[in-house]
Structures are given as C-alpha cells and as structure tokens.
FISELO-356400 format. One record per residue (C-alpha): residue number from 1; z, x, y. Coordinates in steps of 0.25 Angstrom, whole numbers. Layout:
@resi = NUM&zz = Z&xx = X&yy = Y
...
END
This chain:
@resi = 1&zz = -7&xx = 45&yy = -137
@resi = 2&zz = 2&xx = 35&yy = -131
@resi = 3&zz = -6&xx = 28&yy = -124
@resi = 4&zz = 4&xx = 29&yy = -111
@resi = 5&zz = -7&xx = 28&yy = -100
@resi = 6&zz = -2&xx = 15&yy = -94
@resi = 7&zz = 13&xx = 18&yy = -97
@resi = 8&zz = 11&xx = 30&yy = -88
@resi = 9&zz = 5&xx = 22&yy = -79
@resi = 10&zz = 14&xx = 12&yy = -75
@resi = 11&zz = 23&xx = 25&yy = -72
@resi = 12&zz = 16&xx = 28&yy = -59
@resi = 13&zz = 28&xx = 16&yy = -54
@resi = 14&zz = 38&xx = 27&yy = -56
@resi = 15&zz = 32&xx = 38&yy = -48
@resi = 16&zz = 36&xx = 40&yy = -33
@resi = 17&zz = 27&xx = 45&yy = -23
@resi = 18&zz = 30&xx = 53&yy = -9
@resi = 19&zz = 41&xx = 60&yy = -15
@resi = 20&zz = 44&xx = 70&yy = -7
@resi = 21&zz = 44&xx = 60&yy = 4
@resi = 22&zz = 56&xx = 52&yy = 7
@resi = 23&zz = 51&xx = 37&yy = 5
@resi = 24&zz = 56&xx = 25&yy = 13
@resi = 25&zz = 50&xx = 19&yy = -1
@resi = 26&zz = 45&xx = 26&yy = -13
@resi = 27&zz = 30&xx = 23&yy = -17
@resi = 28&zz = 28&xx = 24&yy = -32
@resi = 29&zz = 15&xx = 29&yy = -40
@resi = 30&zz = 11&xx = 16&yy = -43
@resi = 31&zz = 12&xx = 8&yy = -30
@resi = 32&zz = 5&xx = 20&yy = -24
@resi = 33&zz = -5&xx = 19&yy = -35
@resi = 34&zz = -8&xx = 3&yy = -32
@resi = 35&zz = -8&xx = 5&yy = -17
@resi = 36&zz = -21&xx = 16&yy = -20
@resi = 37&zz = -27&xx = 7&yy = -28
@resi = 38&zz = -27&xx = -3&yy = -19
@resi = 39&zz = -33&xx = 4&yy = -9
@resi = 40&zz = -43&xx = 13&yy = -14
@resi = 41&zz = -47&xx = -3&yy = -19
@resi = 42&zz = -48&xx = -5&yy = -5
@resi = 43&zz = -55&xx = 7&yy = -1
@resi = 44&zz = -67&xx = 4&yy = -9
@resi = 45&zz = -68&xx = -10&yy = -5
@resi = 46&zz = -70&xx = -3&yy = 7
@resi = 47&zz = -80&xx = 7&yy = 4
@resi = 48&zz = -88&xx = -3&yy = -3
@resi = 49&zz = -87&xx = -13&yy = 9
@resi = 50&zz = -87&xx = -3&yy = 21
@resi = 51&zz = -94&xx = 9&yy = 16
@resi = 52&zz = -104&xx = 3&yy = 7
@resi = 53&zz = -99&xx = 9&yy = -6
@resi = 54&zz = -98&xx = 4&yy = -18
@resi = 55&zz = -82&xx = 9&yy = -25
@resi = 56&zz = -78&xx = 2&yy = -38
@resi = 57&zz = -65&xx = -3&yy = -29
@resi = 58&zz = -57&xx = -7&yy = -41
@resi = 59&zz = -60&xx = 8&yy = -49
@resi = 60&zz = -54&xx = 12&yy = -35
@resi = 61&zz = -42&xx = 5&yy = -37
@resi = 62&zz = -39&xx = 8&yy = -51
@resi = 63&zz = -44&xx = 23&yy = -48
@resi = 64&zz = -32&xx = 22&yy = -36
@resi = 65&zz = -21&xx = 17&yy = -46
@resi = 66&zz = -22&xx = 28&yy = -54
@resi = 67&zz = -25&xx = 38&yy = -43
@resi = 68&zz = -12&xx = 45&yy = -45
@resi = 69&zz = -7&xx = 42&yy = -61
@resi = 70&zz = -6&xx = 56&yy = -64
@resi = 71&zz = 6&xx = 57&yy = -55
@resi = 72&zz = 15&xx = 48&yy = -64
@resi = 73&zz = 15&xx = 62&yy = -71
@resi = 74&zz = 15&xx = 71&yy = -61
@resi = 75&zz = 19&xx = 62&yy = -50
@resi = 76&zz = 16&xx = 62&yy = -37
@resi = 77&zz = 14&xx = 75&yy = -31
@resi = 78&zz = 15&xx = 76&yy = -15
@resi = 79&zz = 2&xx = 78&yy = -8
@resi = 80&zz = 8&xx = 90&yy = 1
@resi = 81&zz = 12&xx = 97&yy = -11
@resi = 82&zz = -2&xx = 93&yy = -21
@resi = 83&zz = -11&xx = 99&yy = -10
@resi = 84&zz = -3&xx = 109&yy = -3
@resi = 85&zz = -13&xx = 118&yy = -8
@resi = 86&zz = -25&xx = 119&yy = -18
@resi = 87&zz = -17&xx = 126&yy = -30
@resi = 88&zz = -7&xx = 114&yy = -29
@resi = 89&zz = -18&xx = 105&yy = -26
@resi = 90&zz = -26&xx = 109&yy = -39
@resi = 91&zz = -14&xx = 111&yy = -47
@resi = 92&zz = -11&xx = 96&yy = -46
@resi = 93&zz = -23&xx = 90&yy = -48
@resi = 94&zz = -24&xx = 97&yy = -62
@resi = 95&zz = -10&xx = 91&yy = -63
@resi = 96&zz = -15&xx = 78&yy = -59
@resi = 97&zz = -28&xx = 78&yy = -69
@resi = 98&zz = -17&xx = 84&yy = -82
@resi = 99&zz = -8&xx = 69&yy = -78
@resi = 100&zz = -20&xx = 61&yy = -78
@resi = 101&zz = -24&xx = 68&yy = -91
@resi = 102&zz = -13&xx = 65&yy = -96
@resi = 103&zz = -13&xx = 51&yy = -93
@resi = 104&zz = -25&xx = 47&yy = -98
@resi = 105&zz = -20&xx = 54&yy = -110
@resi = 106&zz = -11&xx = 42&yy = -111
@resi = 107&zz = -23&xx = 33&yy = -115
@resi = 108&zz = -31&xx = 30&yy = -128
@resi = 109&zz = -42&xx = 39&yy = -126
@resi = 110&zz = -53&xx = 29&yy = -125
@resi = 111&zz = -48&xx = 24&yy = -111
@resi = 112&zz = -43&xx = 38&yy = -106
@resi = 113&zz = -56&xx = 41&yy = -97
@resi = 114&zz = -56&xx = 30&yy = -92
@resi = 115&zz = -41&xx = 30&yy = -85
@resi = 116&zz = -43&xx = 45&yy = -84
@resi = 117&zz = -56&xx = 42&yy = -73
@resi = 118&zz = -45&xx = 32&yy = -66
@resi = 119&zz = -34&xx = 44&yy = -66
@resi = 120&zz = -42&xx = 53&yy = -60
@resi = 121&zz = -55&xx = 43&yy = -52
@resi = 122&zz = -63&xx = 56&yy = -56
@resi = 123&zz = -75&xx = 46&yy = -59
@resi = 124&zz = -77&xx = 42&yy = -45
@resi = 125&zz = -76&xx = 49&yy = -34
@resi = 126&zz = -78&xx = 40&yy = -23
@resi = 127&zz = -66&xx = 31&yy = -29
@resi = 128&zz = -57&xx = 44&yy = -31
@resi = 129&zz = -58&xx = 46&yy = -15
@resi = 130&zz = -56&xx = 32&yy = -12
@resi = 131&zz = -44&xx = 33&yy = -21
@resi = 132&zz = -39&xx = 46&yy = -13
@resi = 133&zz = -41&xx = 38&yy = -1
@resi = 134&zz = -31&xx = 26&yy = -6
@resi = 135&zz = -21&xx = 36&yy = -10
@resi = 136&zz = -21&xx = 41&yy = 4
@resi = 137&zz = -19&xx = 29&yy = 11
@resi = 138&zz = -8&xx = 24&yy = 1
@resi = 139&zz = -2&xx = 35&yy = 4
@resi = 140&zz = -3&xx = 33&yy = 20
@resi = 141&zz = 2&xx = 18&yy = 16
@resi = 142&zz = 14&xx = 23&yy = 10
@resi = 143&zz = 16&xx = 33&yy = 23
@resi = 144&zz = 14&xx = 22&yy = 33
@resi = 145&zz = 23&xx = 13&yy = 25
@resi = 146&zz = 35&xx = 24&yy = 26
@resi = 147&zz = 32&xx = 26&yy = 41
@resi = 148&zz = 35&xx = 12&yy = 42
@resi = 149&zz = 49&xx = 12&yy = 35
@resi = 150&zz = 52&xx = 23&yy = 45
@resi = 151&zz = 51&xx = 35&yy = 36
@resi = 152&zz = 47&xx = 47&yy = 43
@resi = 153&zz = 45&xx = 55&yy = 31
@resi = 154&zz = 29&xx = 51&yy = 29
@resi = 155&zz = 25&xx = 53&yy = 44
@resi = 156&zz = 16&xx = 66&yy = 40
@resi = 157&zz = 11&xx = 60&yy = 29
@resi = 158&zz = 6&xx = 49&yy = 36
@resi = 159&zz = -1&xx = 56&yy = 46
@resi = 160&zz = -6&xx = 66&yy = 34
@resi = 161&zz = -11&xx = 55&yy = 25
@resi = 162&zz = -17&xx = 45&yy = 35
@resi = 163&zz = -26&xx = 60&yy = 39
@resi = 164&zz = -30&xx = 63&yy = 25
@resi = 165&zz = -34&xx = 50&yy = 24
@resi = 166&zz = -44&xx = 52&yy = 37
@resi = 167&zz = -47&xx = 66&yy = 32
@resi = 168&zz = -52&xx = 61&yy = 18
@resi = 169&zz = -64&xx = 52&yy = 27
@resi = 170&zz = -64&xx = 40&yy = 17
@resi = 171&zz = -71&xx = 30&yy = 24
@resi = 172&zz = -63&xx = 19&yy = 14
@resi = 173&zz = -48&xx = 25&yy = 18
@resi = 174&zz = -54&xx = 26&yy = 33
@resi = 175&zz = -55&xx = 12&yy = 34
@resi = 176&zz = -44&xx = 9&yy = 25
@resi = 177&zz = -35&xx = 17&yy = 35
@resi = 178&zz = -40&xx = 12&yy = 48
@resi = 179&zz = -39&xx = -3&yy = 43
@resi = 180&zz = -29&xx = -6&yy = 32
@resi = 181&zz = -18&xx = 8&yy = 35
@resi = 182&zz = -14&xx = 0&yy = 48
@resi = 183&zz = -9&xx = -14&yy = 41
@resi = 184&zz = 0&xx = -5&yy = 33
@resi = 185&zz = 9&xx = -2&yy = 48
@resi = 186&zz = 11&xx = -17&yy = 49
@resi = 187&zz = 24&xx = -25&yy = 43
@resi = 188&zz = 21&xx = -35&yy = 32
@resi = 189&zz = 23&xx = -46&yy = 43
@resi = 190&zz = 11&xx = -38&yy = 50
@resi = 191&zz = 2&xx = -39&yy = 39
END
C-alpha cells in the first residue's frame, strides 16, 4: 500500500480526450471532470426545484468529478468504438470496474468503500443518471465550442450527442438543454 489514490488523481490533468478527433483545443480529463461536476450540481438543483425531487446536489457533484477516474488508467476510450457493439461494450465496462478496483486499491482500506461508491455512483441510481446526463451535455459544450472555432471535425457529433441527450428523456438535461445550451453560441461580450 502506497497510499497513491490522490497522486493518481491529480493525473487526470494529463489525459486528453476526443482523440481521435482533431481539436481546435484539447480538453483534458480534468476540466472535463469539473465541467460534469458542475453540471450534474446544477441538474439537481433543478429536479429539486422544478420536478419536486429531492437529490443530494453536492454528492451529485462529487459523484460527477470522479465519473471518469478510471480512464487516468485506461484513458479515454472513444464512444463509437466502446459501444460499437455489446461484446466491446461489456468488455469495457469490466475494464472500467478492474481501473476503479485498482484505484481504490490505492487508499488505506478504511476509507476505500467510501471513494469506491464515488468511483463508480453504484449507491445511487438517480444521481448515476443525472451524472450521465451532465457528461452528455459537457460533451455537446465541448462540440459547440469547436463549431464555433470553425472546426468542421465535430459536426456529427454535435447533432449525435445533442439527440442522445433527448433520446435519454431526462427531465433535468431537458431543461438544462433548451435554457442554459444556448448562452454557450454567444461570445463572452454576449454573455
């Protein structure tokens, strides 16, 4: 035991995602991370305040910066080629659970279940959605955001990700689509 946990952690700066996507500007693990934290906050905030619900919206945040830790082992896997069919698909998410095995490895054992619950969100279902709601729409950010630098490149997974995101019916992305998305076209002297 080397106690490593944190140490691997603060890795997740160095891992690059989209790669095999030429990027006007890379996105790293990390900011990715935040970005999903930050929003899976904010879609709780609004199933709490909208839809009567009641989400821990800071265990949605935490749960949505370390949504993806098991790629600073296996790094970031492109969605076309993860769930190009259900052996990949299964495959990786065996994958996935052996990295966040051995993360929590990484820790005294005394506070390993409770960062193995935030590695996976396998405790609470609701906030695991919300979560994989947030990761959609950071990822349709980061496509607006290379539309508007005039790369060509994302096109396809804009229109892909923007309906995946309808097609997964979560009241919370709904609204967080059709009233924050828009305010990320406009420049900062728009804001």
């Amino acid at each position: 035991m080397n106690n490593s946990f944190f140490a691997m952690v603060s890795r997740m700066k160095y891992i690059d995602r989209w790669a095999l996507m030429r990027n006007t500007e890379k996105e790293s693990l990390d900011s990715h991370s935040k970005e999903v934290a930050v929003i899976a906050h904010a879609l709780a905030v609004i199933g709490n305040k909208r839809f009567g619900k009641s989400y821990n919206a800071d265990r949605a945040a935490v749960l949505g910066l370390y949504h993806d830790a098991h790629e600073i082992i296996t790094g970031d896997m492109p969605t076309p080629v993860k769930y190009d069919n259900e052996v990949l698909t299964t495959a990786f998410k065996a994958v996935e659970e052996a990295a966040n095995e051995k993360l929590a490895s990484k820790l005294p054992e005394d506070l390993r279940d409770a960062f193995k619950a935030l590695l996976t969100g396998d405790d609470d279902e609701e906030l695991k959605l919300l979560v994989k709601a947030a990761d959609k729409l950071s990822a349709l950010i980061k496509c607006i955001d290379e539309r508007k630098a005039g790369n060509t490149e994302f096109k396809e997974a804009e229109e892909a990700t923007r309906q995946r995101i309808i097609d997964a019916d979560v009241p919370e992305a709904n609204v967080f689509l059709n009233e924050f998305i828009p305010a990320y076209e406009l420049t900062l002297d728009k804001l």
